[in-house]
N, C-alpha and C positions, 0 to 999 in steps of 0.2 A: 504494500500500500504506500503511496505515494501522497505527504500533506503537502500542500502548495500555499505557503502564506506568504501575502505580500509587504508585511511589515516587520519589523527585525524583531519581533516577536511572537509567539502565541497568544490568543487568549480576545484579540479585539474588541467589540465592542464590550463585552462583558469586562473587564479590568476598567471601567468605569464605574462598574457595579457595585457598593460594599456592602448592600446588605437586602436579602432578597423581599419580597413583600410577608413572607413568614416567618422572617425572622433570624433566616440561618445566616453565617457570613460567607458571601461570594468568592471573598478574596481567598479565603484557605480552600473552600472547594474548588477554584481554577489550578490554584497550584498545587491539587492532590491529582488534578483531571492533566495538565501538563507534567507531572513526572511521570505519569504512567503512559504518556502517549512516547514520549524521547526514553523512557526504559523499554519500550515493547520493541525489540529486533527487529518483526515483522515490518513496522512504521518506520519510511524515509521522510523526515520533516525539513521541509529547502524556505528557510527562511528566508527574506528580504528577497520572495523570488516572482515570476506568473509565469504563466501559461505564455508560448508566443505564440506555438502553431498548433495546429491538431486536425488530423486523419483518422478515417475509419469506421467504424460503425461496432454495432456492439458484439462485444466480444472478441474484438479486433481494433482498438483504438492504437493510435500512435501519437505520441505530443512532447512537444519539446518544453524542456523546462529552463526558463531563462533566468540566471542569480544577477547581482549585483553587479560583477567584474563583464568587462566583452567577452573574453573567454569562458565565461563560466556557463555553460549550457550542458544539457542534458539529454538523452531520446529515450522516453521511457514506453515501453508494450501496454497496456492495460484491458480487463474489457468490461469496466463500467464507469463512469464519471458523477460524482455528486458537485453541484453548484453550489457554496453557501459563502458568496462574495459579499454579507452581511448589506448595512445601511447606510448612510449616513447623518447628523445632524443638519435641520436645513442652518445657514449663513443666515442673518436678518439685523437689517439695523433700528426696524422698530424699538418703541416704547424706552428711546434712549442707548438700545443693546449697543456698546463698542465706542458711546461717548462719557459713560460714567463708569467704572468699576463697581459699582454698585450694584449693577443691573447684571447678572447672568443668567445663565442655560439651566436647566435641570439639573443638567449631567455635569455643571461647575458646582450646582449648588449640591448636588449628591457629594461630588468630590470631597468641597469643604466639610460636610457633615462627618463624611467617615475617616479624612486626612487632618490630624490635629498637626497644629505650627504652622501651617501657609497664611496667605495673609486673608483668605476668603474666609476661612476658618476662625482669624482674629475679628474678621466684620460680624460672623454667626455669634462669638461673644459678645458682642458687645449691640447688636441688634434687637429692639425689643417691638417693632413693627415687621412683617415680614409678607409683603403681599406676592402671590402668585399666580399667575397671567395666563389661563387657557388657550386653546387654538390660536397659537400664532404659528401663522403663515401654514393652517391647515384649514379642510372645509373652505375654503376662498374659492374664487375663481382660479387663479391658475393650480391650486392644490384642491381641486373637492373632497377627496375621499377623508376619513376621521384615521388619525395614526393612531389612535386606538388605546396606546400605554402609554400617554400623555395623563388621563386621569388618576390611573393609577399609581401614578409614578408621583405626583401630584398631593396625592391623599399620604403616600410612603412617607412623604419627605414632611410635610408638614405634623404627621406624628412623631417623627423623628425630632422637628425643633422642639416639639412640646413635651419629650424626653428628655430634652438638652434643658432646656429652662421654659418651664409651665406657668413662667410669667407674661412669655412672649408671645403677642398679639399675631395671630397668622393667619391672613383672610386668601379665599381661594375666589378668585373673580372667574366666572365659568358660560360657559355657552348650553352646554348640555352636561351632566354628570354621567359620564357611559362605566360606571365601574361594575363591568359584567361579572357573573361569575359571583364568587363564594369572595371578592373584592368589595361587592356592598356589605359585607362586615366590616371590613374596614373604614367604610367613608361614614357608617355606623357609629364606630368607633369616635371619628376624628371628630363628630358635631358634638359627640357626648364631651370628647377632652374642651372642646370652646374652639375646635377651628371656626371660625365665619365663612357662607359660602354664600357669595353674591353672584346674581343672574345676572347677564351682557346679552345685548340682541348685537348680529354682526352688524348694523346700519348704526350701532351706538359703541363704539369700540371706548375700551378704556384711555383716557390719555391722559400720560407721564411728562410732568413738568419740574425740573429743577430751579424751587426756588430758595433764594440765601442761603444753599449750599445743602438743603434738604431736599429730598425729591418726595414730590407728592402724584398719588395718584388720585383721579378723575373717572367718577362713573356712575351713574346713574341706575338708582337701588328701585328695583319695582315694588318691592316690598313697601318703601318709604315713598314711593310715588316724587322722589326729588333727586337730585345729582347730589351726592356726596365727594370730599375730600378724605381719603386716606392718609396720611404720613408716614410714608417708610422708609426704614434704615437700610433695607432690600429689596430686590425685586426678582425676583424667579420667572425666567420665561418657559413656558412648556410650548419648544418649537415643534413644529415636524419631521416626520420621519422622512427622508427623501433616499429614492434607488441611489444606489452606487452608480458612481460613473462608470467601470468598469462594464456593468451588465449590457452593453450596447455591443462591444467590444467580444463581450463574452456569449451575446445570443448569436452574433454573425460567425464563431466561429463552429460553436456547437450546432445551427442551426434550430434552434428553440425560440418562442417565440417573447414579448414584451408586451404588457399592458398598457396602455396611454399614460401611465404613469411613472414608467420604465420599470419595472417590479415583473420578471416572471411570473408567467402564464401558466399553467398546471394542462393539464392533458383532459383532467375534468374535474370540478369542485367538490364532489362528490365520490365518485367509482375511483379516479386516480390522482388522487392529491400533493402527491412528489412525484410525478411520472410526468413523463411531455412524451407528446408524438411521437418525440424522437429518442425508440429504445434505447435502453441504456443508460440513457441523461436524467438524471433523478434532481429535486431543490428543498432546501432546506434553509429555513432561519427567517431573518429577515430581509432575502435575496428576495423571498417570495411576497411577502408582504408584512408590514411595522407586527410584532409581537412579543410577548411577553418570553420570561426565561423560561418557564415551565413549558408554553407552547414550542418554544423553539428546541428544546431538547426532546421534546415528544417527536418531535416532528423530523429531527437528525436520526432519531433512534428507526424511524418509520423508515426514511430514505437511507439507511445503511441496511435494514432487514430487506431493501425491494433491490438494491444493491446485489445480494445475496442470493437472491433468485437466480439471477445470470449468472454468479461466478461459482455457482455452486453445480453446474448441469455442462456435461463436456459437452454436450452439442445444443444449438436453438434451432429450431424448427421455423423456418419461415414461412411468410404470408404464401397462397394459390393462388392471389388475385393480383397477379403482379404483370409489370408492363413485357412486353418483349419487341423486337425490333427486324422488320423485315428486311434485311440487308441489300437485296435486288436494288429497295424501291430509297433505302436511306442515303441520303446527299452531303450524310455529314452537316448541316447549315447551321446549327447550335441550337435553336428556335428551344428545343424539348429539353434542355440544359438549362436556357434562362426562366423558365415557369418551372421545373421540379421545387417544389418548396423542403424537399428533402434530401438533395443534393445525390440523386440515387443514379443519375445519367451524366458517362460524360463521352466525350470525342475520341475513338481510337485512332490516330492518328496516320498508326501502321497501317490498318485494313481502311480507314477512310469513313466509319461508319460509329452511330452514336451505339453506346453498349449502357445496358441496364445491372445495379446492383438491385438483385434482389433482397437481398437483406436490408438496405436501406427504403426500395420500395413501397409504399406504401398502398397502391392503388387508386388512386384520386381520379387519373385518369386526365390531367391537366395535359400532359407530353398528349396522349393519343388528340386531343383535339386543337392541337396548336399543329400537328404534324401538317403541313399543305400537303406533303406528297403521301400521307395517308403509309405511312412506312412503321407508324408503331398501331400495336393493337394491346388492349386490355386483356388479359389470358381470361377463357370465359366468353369472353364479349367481342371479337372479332364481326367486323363488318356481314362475312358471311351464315354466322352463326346470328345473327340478329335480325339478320333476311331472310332467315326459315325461319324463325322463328313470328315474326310477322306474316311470314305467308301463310304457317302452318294455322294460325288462327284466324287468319281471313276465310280459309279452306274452310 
């Protein structure tokens, strides 16, 4: 097995993490989960490395592995691939973020809570206002979809301050409260400790003014039927989750597909939930879409058992309904090459004439009707077999 991380470590987004929503500490389960992956012989982990090229299909992949140095590459055999090129935080200069140090991320203000001595950590002492700012730069226009672990993440942290000192004032200014799951205990929880949790319509956004060196927030309490002023010593923004840049890079080369969001597409939301079209290529994390630690390890554990299936069986048995190519009549022209959406045809150069993998095949039948010269046929479904078969029931 071959890990491919492309940062000089293991562990990603999760080494942001210090402490999970039940309670356990993330930081020592990463590094019980990272000595047992660089102790297991089996495991080659190529740090600071990606993926540059990849061949094949399943049970026969070929990919080169590109390190840090120009020399440093690799050509490893494989014959299954799992996706978990994780997420990213979105960038946003809203509500002050990147003009006041006051103002951070979740994932700064998680840091500070679980990293004592930084200087974000000395602002959580000494903070006795602490407001936190839902859906930013999610649910909008150019971001619709809800990232999901923004609330939860949300409710964590604000029992967390009120852990640290049950003096401090910590209002959750919110759009909608989604804490699905066995999570509404927790948000439960957090209104019995005194969190405050203020409603926002998106046409009434909260706004952050720094005045005499205090920054105050602005927002409009439906409860109170009036626009209030907050005073805070903080500001927590819960951004969103946004695809890796990476996954564009990564659908074109596996051929898998992207959701308008740029987040992997699943083969079906239901029947094949780490599977794509494209045997072999399984996803996991939050390649696929924003989710929590639980989900995402459920969901690694899923795409390493469907993994399993293929590397476990000396032979796979391919599709019957696959394309074939009548060589008389093929011109070579590429036509059925630029429309395979599975990259199953290509040019033989020697004989002149387009050849079909089956194994990558899928049946679709896009090659057979782009053919002008009528040189491929769908096995099955041959022009001549379709003309008895209309006659024979005209008969």
């Amino acid at each position: 097995m071959h890990l491919v991380e492309r940062e000089e470590q293991l562990g990603g987004n999760f080494r942001n993490v210090h402490v999970t929503a039940n309670g356990r500490d993330a930081q020592e389960f990463l590094s019980a989960m990272i000595d047992q992956v660089t102790g297991e012989a089996n495991i080659q982990v190529h740090l600071s490395s990606e993926v540059g090229e990849a061949e094949g299909f399943v049970g026969n992949f070929k990919s080169t592995i590109r390190g840090a140095g120009e020399d440093d590459e690799v050509a490893v055999e494989h014959g299954a691939v799992i996706l978990a090129t994780g997420a990213e935080e979105l960038e946003t200069d809203e509500f002050l973020r990147g003009q006041d140090p006051r103002v951070l991320t979740l994932r700064e203000l998680e840091e500070a809570l679980g990293v004592d001595g930084s200087a974000s950590a000395d602002m959580l002492d000494q903070a006795r206002s602490v407001v936190l700012i839902q859906c930013v730069g999610s649910r909008c226009d150019e971001r619709p979809y809800c990232s999901r672990i923004c609330c939860n993440k949300s409710i964590k942290n604000a029992l967390k301050l009120k852990q640290r000192n049950p003096e401090t004032n910590v209002y959750v200014l919110y759009r909608d409260v989604r804490a699905y799951g066995l999570h509404e205990l927790a948000y439960r929880e957090a209104r019995e400790q005194g969190v405050l949790f203020v409603r926002y319509d998106e046409d009434a956004k909260p706004q952050v003014t720094c005045d005499d060196g205090g920054l105050n927030v602005h927002v409009f309490d439906p409860v109170l039927r009036r626009k209030i002023t907050i005073p805070a010593d903080l500001i927590g923004l819960a951004v969103g989750v946004v695809a890796s840049v990476a996954n564009k890079a990564m659908s074109q080369m596996w051929k898998v597909p992207l959701n308008s969001e740029g987040f992997f597409l699943e083969a079906h939301v239901k029947l094949r939930p780490v599977d794509f079209a494209t045997d072999g290529v399984f996803v996991c994390g939050l390649a696929h879409y924003p989710k929590d630690v639980s989900e995402s390890v459920a969901q690694a554990r899923a795409a390493a058992g469907r993994a399993m299936t293929v590397l476990s069986k000396d032979s796979i048995e391919a599709e019957g309904k696959v394309s074939q190519v009548r060589n008389d009549r093929c011109a070579a022209c590429g036509a059925c090459v630029a429309v395979c959406p599975f990259g199953a045809i290509e040019i033989d150069d020697a004989e002149g004439v387009a050849k079909v993998n089956e194994t990558l095949c899928k049946g679709c039948g896009a090659c057979s009707a782009t053919c002008r010269s009528g040189a491929i046929d769908l096995r099955g479904f041959r022009d001549e077999q379709l003309v008895a078969a209309i006659e024979a029931v005209m008969v």
